[in-house]
C-alpha positions in Angstrom: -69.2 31.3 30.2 -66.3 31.6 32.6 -63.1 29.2 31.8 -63.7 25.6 34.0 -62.3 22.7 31.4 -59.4 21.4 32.7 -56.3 22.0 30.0 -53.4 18.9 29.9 -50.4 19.6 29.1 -50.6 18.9 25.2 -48.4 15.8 23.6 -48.1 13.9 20.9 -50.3 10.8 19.9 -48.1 8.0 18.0 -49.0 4.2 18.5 -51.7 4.7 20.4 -49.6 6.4 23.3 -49.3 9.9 24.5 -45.5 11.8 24.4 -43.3 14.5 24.7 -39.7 12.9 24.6 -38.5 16.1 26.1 -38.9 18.4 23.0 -39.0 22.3 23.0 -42.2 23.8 24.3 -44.2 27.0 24.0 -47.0 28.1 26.1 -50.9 27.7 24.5 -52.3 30.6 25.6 -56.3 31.7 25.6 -57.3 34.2 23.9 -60.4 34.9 26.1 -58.7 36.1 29.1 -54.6 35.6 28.0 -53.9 33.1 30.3 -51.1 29.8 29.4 -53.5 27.1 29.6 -50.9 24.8 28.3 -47.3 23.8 27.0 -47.0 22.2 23.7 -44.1 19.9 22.3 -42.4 21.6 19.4 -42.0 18.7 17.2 -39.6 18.0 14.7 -38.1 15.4 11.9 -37.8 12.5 14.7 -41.0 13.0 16.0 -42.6 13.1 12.3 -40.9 9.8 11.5 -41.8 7.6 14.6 -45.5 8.8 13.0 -44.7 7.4 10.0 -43.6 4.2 10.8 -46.1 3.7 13.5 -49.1 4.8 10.3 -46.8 2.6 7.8 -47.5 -0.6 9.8 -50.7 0.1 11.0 -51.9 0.6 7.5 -51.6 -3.2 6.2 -53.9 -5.0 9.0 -56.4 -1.2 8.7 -56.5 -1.1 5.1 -57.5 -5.2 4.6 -60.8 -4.5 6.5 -63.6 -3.9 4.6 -65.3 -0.6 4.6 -68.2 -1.5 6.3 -65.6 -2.9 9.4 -63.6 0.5 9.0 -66.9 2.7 9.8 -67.8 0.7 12.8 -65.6 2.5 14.8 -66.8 5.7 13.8 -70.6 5.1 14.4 -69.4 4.6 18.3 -66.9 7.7 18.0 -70.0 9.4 16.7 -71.6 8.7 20.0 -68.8 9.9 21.9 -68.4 13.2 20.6 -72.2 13.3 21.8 -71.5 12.4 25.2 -69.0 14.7 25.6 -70.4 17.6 24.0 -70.2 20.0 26.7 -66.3 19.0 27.5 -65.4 19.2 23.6 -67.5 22.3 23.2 -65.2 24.2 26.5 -62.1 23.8 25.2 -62.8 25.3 21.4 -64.3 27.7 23.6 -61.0 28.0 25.9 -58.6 27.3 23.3 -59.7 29.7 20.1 -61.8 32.0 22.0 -65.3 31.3 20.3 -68.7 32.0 22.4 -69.9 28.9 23.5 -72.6 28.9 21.4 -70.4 28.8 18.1 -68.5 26.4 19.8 -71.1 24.0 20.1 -72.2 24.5 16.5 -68.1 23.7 15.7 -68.9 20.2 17.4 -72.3 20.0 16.1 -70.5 20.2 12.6 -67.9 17.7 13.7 -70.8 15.0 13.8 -72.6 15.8 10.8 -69.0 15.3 9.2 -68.8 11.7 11.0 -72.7 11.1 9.6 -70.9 11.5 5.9 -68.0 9.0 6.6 -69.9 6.3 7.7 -72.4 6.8 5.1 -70.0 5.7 2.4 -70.9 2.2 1.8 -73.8 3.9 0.3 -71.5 6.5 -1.3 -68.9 3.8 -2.8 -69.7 1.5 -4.9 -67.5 -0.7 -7.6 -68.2 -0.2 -11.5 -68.3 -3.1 -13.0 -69.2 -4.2 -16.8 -69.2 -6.8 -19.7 -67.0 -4.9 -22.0 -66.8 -7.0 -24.7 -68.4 -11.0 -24.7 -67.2 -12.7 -21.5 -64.5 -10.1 -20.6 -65.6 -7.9 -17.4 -64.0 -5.0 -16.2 -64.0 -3.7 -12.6 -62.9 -0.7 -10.7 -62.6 -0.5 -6.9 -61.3 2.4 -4.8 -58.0 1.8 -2.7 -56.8 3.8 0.0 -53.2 5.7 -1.0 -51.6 4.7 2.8 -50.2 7.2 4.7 -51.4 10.5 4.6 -51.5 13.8 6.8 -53.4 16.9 7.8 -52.5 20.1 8.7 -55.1 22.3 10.0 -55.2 25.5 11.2 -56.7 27.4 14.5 -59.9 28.9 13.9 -61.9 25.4 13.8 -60.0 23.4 16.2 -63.0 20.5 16.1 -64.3 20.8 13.2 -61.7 21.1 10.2 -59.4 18.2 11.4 -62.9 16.4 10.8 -63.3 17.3 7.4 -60.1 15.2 6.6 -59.7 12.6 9.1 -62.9 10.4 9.5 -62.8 10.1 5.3 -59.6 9.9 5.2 -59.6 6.7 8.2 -62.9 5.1 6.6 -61.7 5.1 2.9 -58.4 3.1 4.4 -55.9 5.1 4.7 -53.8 5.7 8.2 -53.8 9.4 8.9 -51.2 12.2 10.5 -52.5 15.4 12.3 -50.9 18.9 13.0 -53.2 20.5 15.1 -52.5 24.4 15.2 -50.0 25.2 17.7 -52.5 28.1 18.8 -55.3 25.6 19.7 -53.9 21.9 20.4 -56.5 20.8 23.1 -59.0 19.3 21.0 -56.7 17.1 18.7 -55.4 15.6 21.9 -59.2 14.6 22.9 -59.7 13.9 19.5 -57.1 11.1 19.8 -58.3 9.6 22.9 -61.7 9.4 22.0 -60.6 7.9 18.6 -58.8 5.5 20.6 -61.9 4.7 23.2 -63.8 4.2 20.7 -61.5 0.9 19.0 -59.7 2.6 16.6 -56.3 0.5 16.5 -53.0 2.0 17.3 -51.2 3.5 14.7 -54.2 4.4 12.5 -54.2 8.4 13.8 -51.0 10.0 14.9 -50.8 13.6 16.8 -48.0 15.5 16.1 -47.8 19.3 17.4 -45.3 22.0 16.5 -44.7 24.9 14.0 -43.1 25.3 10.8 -40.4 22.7 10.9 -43.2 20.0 11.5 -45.1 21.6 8.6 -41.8 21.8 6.2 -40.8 17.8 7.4 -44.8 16.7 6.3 -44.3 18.1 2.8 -40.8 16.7 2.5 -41.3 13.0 3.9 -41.3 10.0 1.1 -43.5 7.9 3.6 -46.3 10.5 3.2 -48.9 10.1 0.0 -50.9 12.8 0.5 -51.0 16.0 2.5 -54.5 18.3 3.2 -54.2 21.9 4.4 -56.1 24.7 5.4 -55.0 28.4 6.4 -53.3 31.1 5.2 -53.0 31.7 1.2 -49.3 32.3 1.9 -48.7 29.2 3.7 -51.1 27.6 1.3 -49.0 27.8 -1.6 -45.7 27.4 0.1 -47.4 24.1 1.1 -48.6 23.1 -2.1 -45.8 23.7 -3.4 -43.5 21.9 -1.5 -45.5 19.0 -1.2 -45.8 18.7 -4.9 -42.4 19.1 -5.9 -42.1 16.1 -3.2 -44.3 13.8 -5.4 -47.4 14.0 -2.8 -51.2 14.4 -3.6 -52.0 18.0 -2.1 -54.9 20.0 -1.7 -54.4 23.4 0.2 -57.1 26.0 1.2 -56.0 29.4 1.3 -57.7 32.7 2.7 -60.4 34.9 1.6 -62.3 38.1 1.2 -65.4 37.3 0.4 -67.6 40.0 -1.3 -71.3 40.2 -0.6 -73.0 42.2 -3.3 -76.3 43.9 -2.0 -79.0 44.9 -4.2 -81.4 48.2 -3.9 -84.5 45.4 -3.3 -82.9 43.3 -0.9 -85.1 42.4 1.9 -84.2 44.9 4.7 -84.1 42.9 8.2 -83.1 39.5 6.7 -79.8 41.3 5.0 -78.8 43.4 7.5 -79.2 40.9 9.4 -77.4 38.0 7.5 -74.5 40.4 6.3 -73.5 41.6 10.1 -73.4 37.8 11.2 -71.5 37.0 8.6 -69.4 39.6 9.1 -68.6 39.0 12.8 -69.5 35.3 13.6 -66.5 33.6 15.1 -65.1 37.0 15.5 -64.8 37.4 11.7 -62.2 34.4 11.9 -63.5 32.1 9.3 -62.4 31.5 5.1 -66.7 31.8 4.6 -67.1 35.3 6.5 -68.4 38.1 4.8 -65.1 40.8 4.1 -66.8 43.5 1.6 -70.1 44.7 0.8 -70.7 45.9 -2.5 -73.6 48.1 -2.4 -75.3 48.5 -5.5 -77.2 52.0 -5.8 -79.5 53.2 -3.1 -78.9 51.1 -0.2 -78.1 53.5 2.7 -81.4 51.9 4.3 -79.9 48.9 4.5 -76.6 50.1 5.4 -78.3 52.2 8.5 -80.1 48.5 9.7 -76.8 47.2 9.4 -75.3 49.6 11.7 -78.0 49.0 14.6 -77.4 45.6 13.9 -73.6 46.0 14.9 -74.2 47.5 17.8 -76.1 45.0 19.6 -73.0 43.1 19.4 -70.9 43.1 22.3 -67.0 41.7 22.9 -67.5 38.9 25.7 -71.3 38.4 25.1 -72.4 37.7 21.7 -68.9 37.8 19.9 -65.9 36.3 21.2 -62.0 37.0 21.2 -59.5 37.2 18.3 -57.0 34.8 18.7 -54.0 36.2 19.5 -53.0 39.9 21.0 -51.0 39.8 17.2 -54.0 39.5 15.4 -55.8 42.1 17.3 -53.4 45.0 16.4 -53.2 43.6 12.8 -56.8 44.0 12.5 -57.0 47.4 14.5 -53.9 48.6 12.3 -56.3 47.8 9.1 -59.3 49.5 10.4 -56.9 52.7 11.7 -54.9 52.9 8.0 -58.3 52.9 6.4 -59.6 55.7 8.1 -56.7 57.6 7.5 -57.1 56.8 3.5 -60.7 59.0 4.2 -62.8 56.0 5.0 -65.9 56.8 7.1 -65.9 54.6 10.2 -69.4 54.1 11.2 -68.9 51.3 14.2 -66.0 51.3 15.7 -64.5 48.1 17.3 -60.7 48.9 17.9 -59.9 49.5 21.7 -62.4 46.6 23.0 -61.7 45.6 26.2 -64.3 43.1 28.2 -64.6 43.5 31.7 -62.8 40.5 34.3 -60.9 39.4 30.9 -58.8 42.5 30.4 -55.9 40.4 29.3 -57.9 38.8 26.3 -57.5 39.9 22.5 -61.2 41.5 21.8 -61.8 43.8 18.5 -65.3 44.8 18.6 -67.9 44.8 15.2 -66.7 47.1 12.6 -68.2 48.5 9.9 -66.0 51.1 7.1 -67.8 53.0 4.5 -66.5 55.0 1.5 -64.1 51.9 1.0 -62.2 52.1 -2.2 -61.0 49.2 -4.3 -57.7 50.1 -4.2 -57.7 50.4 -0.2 -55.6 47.5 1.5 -59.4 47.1 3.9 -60.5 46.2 0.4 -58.1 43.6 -1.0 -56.2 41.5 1.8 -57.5 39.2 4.2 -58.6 41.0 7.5 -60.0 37.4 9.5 -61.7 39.8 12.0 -65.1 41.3 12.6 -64.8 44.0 10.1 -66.5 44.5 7.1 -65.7 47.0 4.4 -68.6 49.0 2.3 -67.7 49.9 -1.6 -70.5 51.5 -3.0 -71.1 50.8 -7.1 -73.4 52.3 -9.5 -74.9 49.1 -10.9 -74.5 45.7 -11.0 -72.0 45.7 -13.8 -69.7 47.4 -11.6 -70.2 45.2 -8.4 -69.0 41.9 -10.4 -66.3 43.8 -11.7 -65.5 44.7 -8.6 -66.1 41.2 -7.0 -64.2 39.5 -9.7 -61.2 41.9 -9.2 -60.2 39.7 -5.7 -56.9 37.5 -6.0 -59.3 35.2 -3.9 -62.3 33.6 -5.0 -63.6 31.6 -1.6 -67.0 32.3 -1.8 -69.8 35.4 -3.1 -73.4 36.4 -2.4 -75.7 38.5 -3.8 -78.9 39.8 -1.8 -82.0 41.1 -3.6 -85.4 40.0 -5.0 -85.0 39.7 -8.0 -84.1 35.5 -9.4 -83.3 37.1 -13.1 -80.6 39.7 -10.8 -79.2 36.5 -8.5 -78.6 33.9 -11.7 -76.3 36.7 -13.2 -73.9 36.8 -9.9 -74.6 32.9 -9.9 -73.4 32.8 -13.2 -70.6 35.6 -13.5 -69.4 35.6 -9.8 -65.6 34.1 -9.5 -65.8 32.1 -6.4 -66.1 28.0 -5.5 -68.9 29.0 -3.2 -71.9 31.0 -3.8 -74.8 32.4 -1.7 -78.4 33.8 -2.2 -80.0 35.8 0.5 -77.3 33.6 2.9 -74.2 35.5 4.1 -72.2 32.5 5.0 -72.9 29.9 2.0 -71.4 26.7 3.0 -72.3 23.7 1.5 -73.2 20.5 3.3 -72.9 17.1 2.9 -72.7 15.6 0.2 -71.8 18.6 -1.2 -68.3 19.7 -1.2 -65.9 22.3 0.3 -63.8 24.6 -1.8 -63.0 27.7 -3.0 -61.8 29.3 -6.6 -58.3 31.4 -7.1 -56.0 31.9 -4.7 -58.4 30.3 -1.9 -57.6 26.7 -3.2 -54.5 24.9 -4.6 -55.0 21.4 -5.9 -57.4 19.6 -7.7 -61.1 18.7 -5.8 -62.4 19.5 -2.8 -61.1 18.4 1.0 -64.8 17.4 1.9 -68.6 15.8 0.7 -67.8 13.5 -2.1 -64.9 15.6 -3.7 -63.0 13.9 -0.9 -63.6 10.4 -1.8 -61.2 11.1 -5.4 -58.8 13.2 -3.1 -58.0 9.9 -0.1 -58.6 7.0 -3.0 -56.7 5.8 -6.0 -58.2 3.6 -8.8 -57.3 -0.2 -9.4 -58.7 -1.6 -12.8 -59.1 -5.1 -12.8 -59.7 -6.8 -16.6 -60.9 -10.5 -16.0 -62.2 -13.6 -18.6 -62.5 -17.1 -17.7 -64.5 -18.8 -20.8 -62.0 -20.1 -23.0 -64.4 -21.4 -25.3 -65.8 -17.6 -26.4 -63.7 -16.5 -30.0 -60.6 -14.7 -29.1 -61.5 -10.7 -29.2 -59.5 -8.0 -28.7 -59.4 -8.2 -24.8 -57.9 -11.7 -24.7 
């Protein structure tokens, strides 16, 4: 779908109100075609602390509401990010390059997320108990106040609501940092937030790069900080933000291994393995990185190949997101092919005709991998997939527990007594049978193992609700006639 969404010139969101207050800019460029769709504010210190106030006295008169008031206003955002489906759906499209099909499923996602938050007056409830003759105890979950989120590009819709709408509906008021890469949908996150009676103050915008990043994990006002990208920027974050005295969980990378089995059902895994391979152009923490084959699978393998090539740059699988990550990835598929890795589909040199200016990598597929090859270990994010071949299964979990990350794992075959030992011994947060991209869905939680995750609990499903909340015990007795125990 050609580019048609109109693109603002991106600002910040604090008090309700849009901004730029004459900061730096860069451009926002698309990755579909290369063109500067945009200029974003490069935000700093000052800009992080008008936030901070504006979320420190919103969050009195926000956090006094009850949580059934709270949610009200996200059963009629809900409705809005229906309306404008199509609109929301063009600019992940515009801004990160998806098709528009996986854009849609971004926002499609995005409401599923707001279905969770305003189910948690059925999710929440207070303990309460008669722990010893007319003494109760009570506990109740209270927001923390300010808090932030820094998300990354590759889910421009749909990560920023795994954090915010729990985040808002438990209480707390909420700071984002878009990407720099893909601000658009923040922005129309905020006004829609906004349309839809949130009050001022409650969700604050503020774009930039690192400094904004490094100012987040260094500002007293802030209680809690959420992040998701890189694993270097992950613990750098974590880090920082701890050492600050601030509740952080931060999601790293990946390289998720998918361990294929001699019985494995033919179409569905050459199927599933290739689409997890190169859906959203391989940019995505649950894609599938390395196949472990176990034995004889070159059947599979061969399905997988055919499967590959029906995939075309500008059809059925959309850009990289930046002419930086394109090399990267070609310089990856290029250095493993010089180690004697066997290419068998070849996606370096993609260029898609009328967009000869956007970042493409075609499907990729490297056999012969070694474990020792840099294909094999580090993070690729693009739509290549390595093949390590192992004698047995022994070997495959070896090889599979060997990754610094621990994200997520599958293992395809027929066999349930086969799958419960890679249920059982694989080292990842997430784990898949016969599915190639095992994410979990509400209520069900978000999170990998290793170096994909720093910080205690998950960022979504009910994980989230211990992340966004503290406890408040409350010890009460009002019968003075009962004999004095050891509560009085």
């Amino acid at each position: 779908m050609d580019i048609k969404v109109k693109t603002p010139q991106v600002q910040n969101f604090i008090n309700g109100e849009f901004s730029r207050n004459g900061q730096k800019s860069m451009d926002v460029i698309s990755p579909l075609d290369g063109s500067v769709i945009s200029t974003l504010p490069v935000s700093g210190a000052v800009e992080l602390d008008q936030a901070v106030t504006a979320a420190q006295n919103a969050f009195p008169a926000w956090s006094s509401k009850t949580l059934k008031e709270r949610i009200q206003v996200f059963f009629r955002y809900r409705s809005l990010l229906e309306k404008h489906m199509d609109e929301l759906t063009q600019l992940v499209h515009v801004e990160n390059g998806k098709t528009y099909g996986e854009a849609r499923a971004e926002v499609e996602k995005s409401i599923e997320l707001c279905e969770f938050a305003v189910s948690m007056p059925q999710i929440i409830t207070n303990e309460i108990q008669e722990v010893s003759r007319g003494v109760e105890c009570r506990i109740e979950r209270k927001p923390l106040g300010v808090v932030a989120s820094i998300t990354p590009f590759n889910f421009p819709n749909m990560v920023p609501h795994w954090t915010v709408p729990n985040a808002i509906v438990l209480g707390n008021t909420m700071i984002l940092k878009p990407s720099e890469l893909v601000p658009l949908s923040a922005m129309r996150m905020a006004e829609l937030l906004k349309e839809a009676g949130l009050p001022d103050g409650v969700f604050n915008v503020v774009n930039g790069g690192k400094e904004i990043v490094e100012a987040i994990c260094d500002h007293e006002g802030i209680k809690a900080v959420s992040f998701v990208g890189s694993t270097h920027v992950a613990k750098i974050v974590y880090k920082r933000s701890s050492s600050n005295l601030q509740r952080c969980v931060a999601l790293g990378g990946a390289k998720n291994h998918l361990l294929v089995l001699p019985d494995a059902h033919l179409e569905m895994t050459a199927n599933n393995v290739v689409a997890s391979m190169s859906g959203c152009a391989g940019q995505r923490c649950m894609a599938a990185a390395v196949m472990v084959g176990v034995d004889k699978v070159q059947h599979i393998i061969d399905r997988m190949v055919i499967e590959a090539k029906a995939i075309q740059p500008g059809g059925n699988l959309g850009s990289v997101i930046s002419k930086e990550a394109k090399e990267r990835i070609e310089g990856y598929i290029t250095e493993a092919e010089q180690q004697g890795a066997k290419i068998l589909v070849d996606g370096r040199g993609a260029v898609v005709e009328g967009k000869e200016g956007g970042f493409y990598v075609g499907p990729t597929i490297i056999d012969y991998v070694t474990p020792d090859m840099k294909v094999a270990k580090e993070e690729i994010f693009g739509p290549v997939i390595s093949i390590i071949r192992a004698k047995d299964l022994d070997e495959a979990i070896q090889i599979e527990n060997s990754s610094n990350y621990g994200n997520a794992a599958a293992v395809f075959t027929q066999s349930g007594g086969l799958a419960k030992r890679v249920m059982e011994a694989a080292s990842a947060g997430m784990i898949g049978v016969n599915i190639g991209v095992p994410v979990p869905r509400e209520p069900f939680s978000f999170g990998g193992w290793n170096e994909s995750k720093f910080g205690v609990g998950d960022i979504t499903g009910r994980s989230s609700v211990e992340f966004w909340t503290q406890n408040k015990k409350t010890t009460t007795k009002w019968n003075p006639e009962d004999k004095t125990n050891w509560m009085s």
